[in-house]
N, C-alpha and C positions, 0 to 999 in steps of 0.2 A: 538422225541427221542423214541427210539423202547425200548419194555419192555423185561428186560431178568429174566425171571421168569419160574420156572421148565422146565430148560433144559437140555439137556445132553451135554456132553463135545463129540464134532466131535476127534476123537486121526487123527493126522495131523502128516504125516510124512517129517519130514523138512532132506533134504537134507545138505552135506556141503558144503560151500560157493565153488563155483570154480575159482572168479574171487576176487579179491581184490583190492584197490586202493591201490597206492603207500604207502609202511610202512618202516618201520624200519626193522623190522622180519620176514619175510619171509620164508614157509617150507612148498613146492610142495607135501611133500609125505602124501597121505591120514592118514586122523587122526581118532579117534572117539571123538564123538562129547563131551564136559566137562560138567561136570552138573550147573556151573555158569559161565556167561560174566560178568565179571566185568567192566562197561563202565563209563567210567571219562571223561568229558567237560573239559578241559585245557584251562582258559588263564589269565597267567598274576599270576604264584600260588607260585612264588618262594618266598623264600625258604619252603614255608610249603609244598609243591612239595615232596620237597624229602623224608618230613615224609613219605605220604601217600604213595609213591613207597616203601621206605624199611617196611610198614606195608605187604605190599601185597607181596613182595620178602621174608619174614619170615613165612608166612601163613603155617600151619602145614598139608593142604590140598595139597595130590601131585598135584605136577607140571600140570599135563596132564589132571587132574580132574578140573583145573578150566583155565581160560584165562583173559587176561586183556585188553583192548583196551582202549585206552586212542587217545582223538582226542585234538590233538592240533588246536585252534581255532586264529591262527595268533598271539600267542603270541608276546609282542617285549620283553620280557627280555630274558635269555639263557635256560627258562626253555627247549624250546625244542630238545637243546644240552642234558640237563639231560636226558629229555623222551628215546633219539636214545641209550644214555649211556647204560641204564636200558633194554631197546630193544635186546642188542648185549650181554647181560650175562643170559636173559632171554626168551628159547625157548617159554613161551607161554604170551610173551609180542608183544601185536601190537599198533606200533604206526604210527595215521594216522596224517597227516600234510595237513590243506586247510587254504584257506584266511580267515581273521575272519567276522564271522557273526553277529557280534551284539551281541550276546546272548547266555542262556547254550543252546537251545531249536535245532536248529539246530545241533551242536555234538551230543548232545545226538541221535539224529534219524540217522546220521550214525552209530555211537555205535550202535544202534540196528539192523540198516539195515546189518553189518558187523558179529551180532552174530552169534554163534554156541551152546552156551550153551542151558538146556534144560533151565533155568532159565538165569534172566537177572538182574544183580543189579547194581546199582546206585550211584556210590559213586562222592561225589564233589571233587577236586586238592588238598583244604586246609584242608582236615580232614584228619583221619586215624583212621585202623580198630587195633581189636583186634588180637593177635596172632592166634585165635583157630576159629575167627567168622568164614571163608570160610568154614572149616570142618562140626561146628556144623549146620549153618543154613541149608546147604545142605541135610546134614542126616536128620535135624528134615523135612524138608517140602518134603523130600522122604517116607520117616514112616509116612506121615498124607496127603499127596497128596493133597499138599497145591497150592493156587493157584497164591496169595502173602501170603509172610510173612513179618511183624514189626519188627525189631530187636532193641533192648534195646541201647537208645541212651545216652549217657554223656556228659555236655559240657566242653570245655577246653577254657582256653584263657576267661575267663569270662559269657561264653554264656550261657543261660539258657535254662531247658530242661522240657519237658514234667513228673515228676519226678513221678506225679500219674498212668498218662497214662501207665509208663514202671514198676509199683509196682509188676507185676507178671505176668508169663506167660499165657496164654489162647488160646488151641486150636485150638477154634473158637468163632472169634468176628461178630456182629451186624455189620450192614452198619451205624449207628447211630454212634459206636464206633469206627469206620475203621476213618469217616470224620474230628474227632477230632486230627490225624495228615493229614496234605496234602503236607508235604515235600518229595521230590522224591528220600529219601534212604529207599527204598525197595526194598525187593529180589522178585520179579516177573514173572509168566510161560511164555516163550516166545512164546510160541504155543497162551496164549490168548492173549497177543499184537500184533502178525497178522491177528488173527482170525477174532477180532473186531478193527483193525486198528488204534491202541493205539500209538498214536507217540505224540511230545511234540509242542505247537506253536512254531516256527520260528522266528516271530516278534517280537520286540522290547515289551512284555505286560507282565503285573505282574500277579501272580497267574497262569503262564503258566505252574509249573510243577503241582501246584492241577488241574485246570483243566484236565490232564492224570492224574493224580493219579484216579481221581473222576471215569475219565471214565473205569480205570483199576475198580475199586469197586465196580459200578454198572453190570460189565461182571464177576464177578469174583463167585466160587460158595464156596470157603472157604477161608478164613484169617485169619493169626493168631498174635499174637504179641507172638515175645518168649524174655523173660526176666531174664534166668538165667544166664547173661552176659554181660560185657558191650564190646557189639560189633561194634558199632560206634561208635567213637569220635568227634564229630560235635565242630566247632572254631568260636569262633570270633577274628573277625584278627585284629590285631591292629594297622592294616593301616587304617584299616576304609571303605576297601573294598569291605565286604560281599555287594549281589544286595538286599539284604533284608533292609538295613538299607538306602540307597538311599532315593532321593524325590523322592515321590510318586504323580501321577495325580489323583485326585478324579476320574475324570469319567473315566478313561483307569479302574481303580482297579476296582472300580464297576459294570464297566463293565463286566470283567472277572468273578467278583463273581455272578453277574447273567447268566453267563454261565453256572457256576457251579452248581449252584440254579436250574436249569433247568434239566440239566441232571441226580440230583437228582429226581425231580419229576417226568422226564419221569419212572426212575425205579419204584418209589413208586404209582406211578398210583394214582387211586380213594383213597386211602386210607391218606385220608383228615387229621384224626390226627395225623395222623403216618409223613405225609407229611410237616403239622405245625410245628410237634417238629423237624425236621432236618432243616428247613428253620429258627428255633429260636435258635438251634444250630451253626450254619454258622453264621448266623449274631450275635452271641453275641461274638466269636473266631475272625471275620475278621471285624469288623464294629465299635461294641460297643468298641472295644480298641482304636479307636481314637479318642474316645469324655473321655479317662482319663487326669484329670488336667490339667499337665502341659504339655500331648502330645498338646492338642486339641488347649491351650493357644500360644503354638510356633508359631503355622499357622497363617499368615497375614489375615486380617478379611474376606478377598476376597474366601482365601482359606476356612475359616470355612464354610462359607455361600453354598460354593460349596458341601463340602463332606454333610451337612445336607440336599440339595438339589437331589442329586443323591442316597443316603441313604433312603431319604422318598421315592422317588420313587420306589425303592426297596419295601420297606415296604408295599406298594401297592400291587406291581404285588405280591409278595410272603407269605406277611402274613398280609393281609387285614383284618382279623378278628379275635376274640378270642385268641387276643395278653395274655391276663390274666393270660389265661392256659397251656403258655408255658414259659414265663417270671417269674421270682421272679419279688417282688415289687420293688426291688431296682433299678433292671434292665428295669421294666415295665413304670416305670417312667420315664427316659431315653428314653427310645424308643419312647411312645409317645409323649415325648418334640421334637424329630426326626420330628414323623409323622404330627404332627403341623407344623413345619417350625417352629418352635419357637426359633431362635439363641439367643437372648437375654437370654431367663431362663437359658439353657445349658451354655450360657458364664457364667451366675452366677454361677451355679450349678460347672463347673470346677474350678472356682477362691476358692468358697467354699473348695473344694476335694484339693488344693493345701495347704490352710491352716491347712488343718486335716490333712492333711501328714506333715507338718513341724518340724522338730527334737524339741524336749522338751529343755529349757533352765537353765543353773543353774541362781539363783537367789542369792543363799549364799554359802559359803565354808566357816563351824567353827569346827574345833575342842576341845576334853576337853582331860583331862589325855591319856582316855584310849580309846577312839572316835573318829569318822570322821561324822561328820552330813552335808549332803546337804538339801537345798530347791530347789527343781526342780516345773521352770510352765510347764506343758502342751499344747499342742496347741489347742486353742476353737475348738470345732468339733469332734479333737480325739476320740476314746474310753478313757475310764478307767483304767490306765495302772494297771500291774498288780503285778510290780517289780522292783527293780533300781538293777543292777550287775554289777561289774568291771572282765573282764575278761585280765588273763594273753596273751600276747600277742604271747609269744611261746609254753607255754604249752597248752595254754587253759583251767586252772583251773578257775574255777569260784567262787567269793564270792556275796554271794544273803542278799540283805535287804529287808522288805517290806517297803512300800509304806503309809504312815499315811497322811491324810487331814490337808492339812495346813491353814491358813488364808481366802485363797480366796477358790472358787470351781474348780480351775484348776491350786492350786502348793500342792504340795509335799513334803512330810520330810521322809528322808532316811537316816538310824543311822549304822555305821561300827566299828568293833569291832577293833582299831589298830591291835592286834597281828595275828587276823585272815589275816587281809590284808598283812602283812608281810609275812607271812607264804608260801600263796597260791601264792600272788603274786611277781616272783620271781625279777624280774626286773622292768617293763612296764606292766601296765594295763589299758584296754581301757571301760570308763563307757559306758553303755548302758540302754536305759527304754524300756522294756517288754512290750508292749499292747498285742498281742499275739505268739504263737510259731514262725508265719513267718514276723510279727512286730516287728523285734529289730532295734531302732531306735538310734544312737550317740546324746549325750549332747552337745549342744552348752554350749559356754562358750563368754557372752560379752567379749570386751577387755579392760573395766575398772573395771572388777569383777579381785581383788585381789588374786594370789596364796597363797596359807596356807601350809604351813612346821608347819610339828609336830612328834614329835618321829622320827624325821629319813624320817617320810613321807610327799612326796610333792605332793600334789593334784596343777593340772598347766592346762594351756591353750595352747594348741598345735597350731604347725604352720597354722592349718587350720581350727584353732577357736573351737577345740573339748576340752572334757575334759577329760584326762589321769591322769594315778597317777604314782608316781617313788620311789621305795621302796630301791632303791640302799646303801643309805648312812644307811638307818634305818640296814640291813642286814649287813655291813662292820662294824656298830658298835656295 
């Protein structure tokens, strides 16, 4: 891997396309070139389809300033009725139509072979952007002569997002900190994706858009995340669709990730430490999350055996020594049950992690006049909670108890003031025990632990074994 280190930008004058494949839109008459391709891999995205077309048909960015290509990849549902729809009321809509390929990897590299923009961005079928993102990113990576820019992501549909990563905007990022996303919605210069021949794998392989992301990163000479926005909307579909949540092959993914791994080091050269911590990076984002509880437990013992086998080899070639100093202890531990081959500890070590994740249990439900008292156990291993609170279910007021020692070293006595519960909580309220800000965990409730009616209020056991309260009758009367 060739090193790109203090170089200068060759300025590459790209022409416009002359030739096209068959599209939907069509318009011979010379254009100037737009300052973003918006390129979208189509297949199989209906109905969230249509979201992401009327985001891009709203965009407050003139018409002529950006373009959209979207590659229909053999869809069978009607999405590619819609795409022609969208095509015929939109002069700078292109849609290409070929047989499907497997994969996003292949569309996407027409999308790119087909752009015009000075920038190229990436957006998936099933998301949708912001009204104002086309304008803004544009301007911002024009004013800073950006080479990629990160643009502030949000999940919908359940999906979880980078929430630190996107806390604030930054001119210019680290390659250390570029790696911590390798999802392929970036706005990108197209001049360095032909320069250095940045196109996406083809084949059926996972990690194929980090690997181009990787390779954009190590060519790239500034990167920015801008965060005053939330300019992509990222889903989880609730078909179940997304390729990220598929089965996965140990050695196909690890495979890829030692590609990855690689083409980092070719950048970082000799620079040993520097090289350590990006390689304890990568594997603690793509690796260490399959050995969590009850991920690593799913996997048939065949499969565990597998990803600990191709994972230590990893660990070999890419960080063979002075694991210490780039690991926490928590994580160091871990890793070296990896680089052992040790599947037995690790199986322990998960079953352990699934019981210190287990919802805490009520024990007792008594009320007195003017009180609601629980005894909550804890699950062995947990932390130390730090709270028991019932939240309203529409408003989201909260009523907060602490937490006293009870009997054993791992239940809990939590005291409620009736009228305060009545008060805050207007209908439905759902308990929760606090370990920390992003530890809020649901009470279970046995199903021969007795509900308690008192003043009007019913602390009960929900159809899915939780513990709720219902303040309804206490307020009527």
């Amino acid at each position: 891997m060739a090193l790109f280190k203090n170089r200068k930008r060759d300025k590459i004058v790209v022409s416009p396309i002359s030739e096209e494949p068959h599209a939907a839109s069509v318009d011979n008459a010379p254009q100037a070139a737009p300052l973003v391709s918006v390129v979208i891999p189509v297949y199989n995205s209906m109905p969230y389809l249509t979201e992401l077309l009327n985001s891009l048909e709203t965009q407050d960015l003139a018409a002529d300033k950006f373009e959209v290509i979207a590659v229909n990849d053999g869809s069978t549902d009607f999405g590619n009725e819609i795409l022609d729809i969208y095509a015929k009321r939109n002069s700078n809509f292109t849609i290409i139509h070929q047989e499907n390929s497997g994969w996003p990897g292949k569309p996407r590299n027409v999308g790119i072979e087909n752009a015009r923009g000075k920038y190229v961005f990436f957006c998936d079928a099933d998301d949708r952007l912001g009204s104002e993102a086309l304008r803004r990113m544009t301007s911002y990576a024009n004013k800073h002569d950006l080479d990629i820019l990160i643009p502030r992501m949000v999940g919908i549909g359940g999906r979880r997002v980078q929430t630190g990563f996107f806390s604030k905007t930054r001119p210019e990022i680290s390659l250390e900190l570029a790696l911590e996303s390798l999802s392929p919605q970036k706005m990108i210069r197209r001049e360095l994706m032909n320069k250095y021949s940045i196109r996406f794998r083809e084949d059926k392989v996972r990690l194929e858009d980090g690997m181009a992301m990787v390779q954009a990163y190590v060519a790239a000479e500034r990167i920015s995340i801008l965060a005053d926005y939330d300019y992509y909307e990222i889903r989880l579909r609730s078909d179940g669709q997304n390729i990220s949540v598929g089965l996965i092959d140990p050695a196909g993914y690890v495979a890829s990730l030692s590609h990855i791994a690689q083409t980092v080091r070719g950048r970082t050269g000799e620079d040993a430490d520097y090289t350590r911590r990006l390689m304890a990076g990568l594997f603690t984002r793509k690796a260490l999350s399959f050995y969590e509880g009850r991920r690593f437990m799913r996997y048939e013992p065949e499969a565990r055996q597998a990803w600990v086998d191709h994972h230590r080899a990893f660990l070999a070639e890419f960080i063979p020594t002075d694991r210490q100093s780039v690991f926490n202890p928590t994580r160091l531990s871990k890793v070296e049950l990896i680089s052992n081959g040790d599947l037995a500890a690790l199986e322990r070590l998960a079953t352990a992690e699934i019981e210190a994740a287990a919802n805490p249990v009520v024990q007792k439900i008594s009320a007195t006049e003017s009180t609601l008292e629980l005894i909550v156990a804890s699950p062995a291993g947990a932390p130390v909670p730090s709270g028991l609170f019932f939240e309203d279910r529409e408003s989201g007021k909260t009523v907060h108890a602490d937490l006293i020692a009870g009997a054993d070293s791992h239940s809990y006595v939590a005291t409620f003031a009736l009228p305060e519960l009545i008060n805050k909580i207007a209908r439905l309220g759902n308990a929760r025990v606090r370990y920390t800000d992003q530890d809020l965990r649901r009470i279970g409730v046995p199903e021969q632990t007795a509900e308690v009616v008192h003043g009007g209020v019913r602390a009960y056991r929900t159809a899915y074994g939780y513990l709720s309260l219902d303040t309804r009758k206490a307020r009527r009367d």
